[in-house]
N, C-alpha and C positions, 0 to 999 in steps of 0.2 A: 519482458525487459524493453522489446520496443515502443510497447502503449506507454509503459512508468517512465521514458526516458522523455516522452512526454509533458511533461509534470514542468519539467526545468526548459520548454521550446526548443528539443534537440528533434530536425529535423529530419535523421537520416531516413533512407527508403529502410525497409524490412533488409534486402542483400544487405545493404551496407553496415546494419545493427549486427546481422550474421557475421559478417567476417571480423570485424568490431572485435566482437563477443570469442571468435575463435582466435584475434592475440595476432591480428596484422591489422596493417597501415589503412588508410580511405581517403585518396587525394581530393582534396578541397573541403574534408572535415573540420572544421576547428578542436584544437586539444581539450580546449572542456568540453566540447560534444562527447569526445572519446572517454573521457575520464566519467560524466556522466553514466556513460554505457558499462565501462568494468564495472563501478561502485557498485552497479543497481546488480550486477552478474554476481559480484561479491557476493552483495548481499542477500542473494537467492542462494547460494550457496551456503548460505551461512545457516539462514530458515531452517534448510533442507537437512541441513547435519546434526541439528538438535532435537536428540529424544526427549527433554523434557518438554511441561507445559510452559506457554507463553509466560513470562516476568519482567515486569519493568524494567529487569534489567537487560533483557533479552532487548528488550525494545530500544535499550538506550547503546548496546551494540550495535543493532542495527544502524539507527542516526548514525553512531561514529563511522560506520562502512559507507554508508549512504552519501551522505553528507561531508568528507573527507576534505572536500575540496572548498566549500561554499558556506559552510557555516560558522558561525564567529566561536564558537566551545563547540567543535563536532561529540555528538554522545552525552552531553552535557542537558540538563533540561534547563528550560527558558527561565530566566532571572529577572526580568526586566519587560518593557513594556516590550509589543509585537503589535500585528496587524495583517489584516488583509482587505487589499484594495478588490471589492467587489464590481469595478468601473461605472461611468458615469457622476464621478468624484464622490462615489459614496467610500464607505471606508469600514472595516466591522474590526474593532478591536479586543480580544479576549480579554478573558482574567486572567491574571496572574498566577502562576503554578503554584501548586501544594503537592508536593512530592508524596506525602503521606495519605492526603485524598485520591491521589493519583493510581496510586498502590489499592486502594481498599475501591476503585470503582471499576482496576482490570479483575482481583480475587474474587469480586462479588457478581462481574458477568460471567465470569468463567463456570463459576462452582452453581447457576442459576439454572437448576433443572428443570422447570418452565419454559428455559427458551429452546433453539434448535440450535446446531453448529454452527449452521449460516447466519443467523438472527443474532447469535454472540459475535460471528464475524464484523459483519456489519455494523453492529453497535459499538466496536471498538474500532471501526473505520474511522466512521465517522464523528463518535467524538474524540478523536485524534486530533483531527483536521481543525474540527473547530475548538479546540483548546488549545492550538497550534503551541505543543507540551514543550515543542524544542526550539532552540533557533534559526533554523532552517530544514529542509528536507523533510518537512511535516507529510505532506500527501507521498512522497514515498515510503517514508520511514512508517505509516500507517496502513498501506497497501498492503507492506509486505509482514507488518503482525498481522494482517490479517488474514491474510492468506497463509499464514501461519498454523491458527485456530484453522482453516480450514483441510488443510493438509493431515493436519494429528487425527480431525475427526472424518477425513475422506470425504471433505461436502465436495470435491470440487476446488476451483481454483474462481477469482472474483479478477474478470478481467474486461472494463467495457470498451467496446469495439471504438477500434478510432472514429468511425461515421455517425457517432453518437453522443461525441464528447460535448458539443455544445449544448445539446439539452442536458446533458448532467450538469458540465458548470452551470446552468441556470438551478437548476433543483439544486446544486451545491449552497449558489449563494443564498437559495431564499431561504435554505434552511441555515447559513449562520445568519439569518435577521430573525428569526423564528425558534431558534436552538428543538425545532420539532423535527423530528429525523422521518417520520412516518412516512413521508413520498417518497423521500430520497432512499430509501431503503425498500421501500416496494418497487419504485422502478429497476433499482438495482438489481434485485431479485429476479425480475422479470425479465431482462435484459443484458446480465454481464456476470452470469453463475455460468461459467465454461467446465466441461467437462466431465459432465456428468451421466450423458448419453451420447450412444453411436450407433452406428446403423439398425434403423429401424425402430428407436426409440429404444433402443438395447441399453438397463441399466449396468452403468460399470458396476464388476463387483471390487469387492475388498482389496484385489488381488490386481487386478487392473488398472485403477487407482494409484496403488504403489508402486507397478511400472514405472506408470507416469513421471511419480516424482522422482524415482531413479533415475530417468531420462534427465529428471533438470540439474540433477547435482552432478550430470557427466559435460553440459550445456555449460 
């Protein structure tokens, strides 16, 4: 919640997302910083309580948790033209939504027994992002199906470290000029798949794992 609170330029330190997150005040916070930080708490909460598999409409509850605050339809997918400014007055503008494409390209990475847990993860990261599906709250509302898929199948949790974000937004943008996800999904891989090992390269099992995400659904 502190890296995705990110996403929207909400500064707090780590304590202050904590206490945030725990349902008190943080003098000289602004209220969309705070509101930012439940949404995204919601909406980890929300991931975390559903036994089924990911569905678009999973994902357009999300948006609606996520997004509550800042998006023009929260939950709603995008209708209308969008955009993202990749700076230096460039600009990358998506296509257009097709709700029914939309549908037949999460069913058909999911049920894609070729790929791995993470590699489905990541492929529905990132073409989230860049089919920016909703009206706002795309990189979070994408994060967190993602980490979704990766929960149900115990890869781990997709989370990259604050001191690294700027070379991801570069791999971000060059991949909406490129719509080729190849680096950006390898670096990912290599760099912001938490949770998987602990001391001494000890793999987590099954069991450890689900710990984990009972810790987040009490967070």
């Amino acid at each position: 919640m502190h890296t995705n609170s990110r996403f929207e330029g909400v500064n707090t330190t780590l304590p202050q997302t904590q206490t945030i997150m725990d349902g008190m005040s943080v003098a000289g916070v602004p209220v969309e910083d705070v509101l930012t930080i439940v949404n995204l708490k919601r909406g980890w909460q929300y991931i975390t309580a559903q036994n089924e598999p990911l569905t678009l409409a999973m994902e357009k509850q999300i948006n609606k948790i996520v997004a509550a605050e800042d998006a023009l339809v929260p939950g709603e997918l995008r209708q209308g033209q969008g955009g993202v400014d990749l700076g230096s007055e460039e600009y990358f503008e998506p296509p257009l939504i097709d709700e029914q494409q939309e549908q037949r390209f999460l069913q058909k990475t999911l049920a894609d027994s070729t790929r791995t847990i993470t590699d489905k993860a990541l492929t529905v990261l990132y073409h989230n992002m860049r089919q920016q599906i909703f009206w706002d709250g795309n990189k979070r509302t994408a994060t967190l199906s993602a980490n979704k898929i990766m929960i149900d199948g115990g890869a781990g949790l997709i989370n990259v470290p604050l001191d690294k974000w700027e070379q991801w937004n570069e791999l971000i943008a060059d991949y909406y000029r490129t719509n080729d996800m190849t680096k950006v999904k390898q670096w990912t891989y290599d760099n912001a798949i938490q949770g998987l090992e602990i001391r001494a390269n000890k793999t987590l099992s099954v069991d450890e794992l689900n710990q984990m995400y009972k810790q987040l659904k009490k967070n």
